[in-house]
N, C-alpha and C positions, 0 to 999 in steps of 0.2 A: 442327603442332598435336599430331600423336602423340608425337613427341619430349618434347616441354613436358607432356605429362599423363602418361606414362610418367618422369618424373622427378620426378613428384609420388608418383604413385604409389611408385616405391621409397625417396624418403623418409620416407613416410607411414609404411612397413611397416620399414625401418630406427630411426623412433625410436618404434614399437613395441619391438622388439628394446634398443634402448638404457634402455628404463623397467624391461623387465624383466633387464637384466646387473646395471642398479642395486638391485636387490630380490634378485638372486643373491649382491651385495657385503652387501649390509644383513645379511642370514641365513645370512652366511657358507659361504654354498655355491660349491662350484669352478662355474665355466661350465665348457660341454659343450665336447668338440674331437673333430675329427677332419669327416668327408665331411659328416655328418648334425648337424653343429655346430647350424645355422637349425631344421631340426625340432625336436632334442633341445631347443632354450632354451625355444622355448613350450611342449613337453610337458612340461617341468618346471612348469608352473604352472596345466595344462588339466585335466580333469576326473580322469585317474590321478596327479597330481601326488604327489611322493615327500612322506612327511612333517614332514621338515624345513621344507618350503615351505608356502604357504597356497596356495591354490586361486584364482587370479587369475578364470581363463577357465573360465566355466562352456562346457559341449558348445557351445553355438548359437553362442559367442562364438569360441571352439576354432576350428570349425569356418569361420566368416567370414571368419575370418584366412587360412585358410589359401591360397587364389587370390590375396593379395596376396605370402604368400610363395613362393609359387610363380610370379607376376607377375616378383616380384626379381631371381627368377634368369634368366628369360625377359630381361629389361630389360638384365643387365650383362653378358650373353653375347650380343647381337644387336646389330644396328642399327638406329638409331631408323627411320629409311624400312622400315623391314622392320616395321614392327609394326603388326598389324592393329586398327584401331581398336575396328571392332565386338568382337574379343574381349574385348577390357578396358576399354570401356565402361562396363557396367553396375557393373564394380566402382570406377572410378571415384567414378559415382554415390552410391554406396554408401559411402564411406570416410567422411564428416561422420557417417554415422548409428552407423558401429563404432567413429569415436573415442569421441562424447558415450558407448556402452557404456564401452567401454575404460578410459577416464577415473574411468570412475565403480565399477568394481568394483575398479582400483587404490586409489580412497579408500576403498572399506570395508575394505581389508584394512591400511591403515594407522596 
C-alpha cells in the first residue's frame, strides 16, 4: 500500500512540475539546472517570482507544495517497504485539496 500511494504521490508533484516547465516554455524563460533544478522551478513562480514570470503560487500554496517535493525525492531514492506510512500520510490526504488550488491559480494567470 505504501508503495502505491508513494507513487501517486510523486506523480502528483511531477505533473505539478510539468504545468509549470510548460508556462516556463510559454514565457520563454530557460528552466533552472543544476542540484536545486526541483526548488529553483517552483521558486520561479512562488511569491519572489522573477518578473518575467507571473506569480503562480501564492505563500500558503508555495509553501504546501513543498512536502510533496521533498516527498519526490525521498520516494526515488528509497524503497518502497522502506517508506513510513504515517509520515506521508497526511500529505497524501491533502493532495485533492492543493490540486483544485493549483488548478485554479494556473487559470487566473492564463
Amino acid at each position: 500500500m505504501s508503495t502505491v500511494v508513494g507513487a501517486f504521490m510523486q506523480q502528483f508533484y511531477n505533473g505539478i512540475e510539468s504545468v509549470l516547465k510548460r508556462l516556463c516554455q510559454y514565457h520563454g524563460v530557460p528552466l533552472p539546472e543544476g542540484e536545486r533544478y526541483h526548488a529553483d522551478l517552483v521558486s520561479l513562480f512562488g511569491p519572489d517570482h522573477p518578473p518575467s514570470l507571473p506569480q503562480v503560487l501564492d505563500h500558503d500554496l508555495f509553501a504546501d507544495l513543498e512536502p510533496f517535493r521533498q516527498f519526490r525525492h525521498v520516494f526515488r531514492t528509497s524503497y518502497g517497504f522502506q517508506l513510513d506510512w504515517t509520515r506521508f500520510a497526511p500529505g497524501a490526504a491533502a493532495a485533492p485539496g492543493v490540486l483544485k488550488r493549483f488548478e485554479s491559480a494556473v487559470r487566473s494567470v492564463l
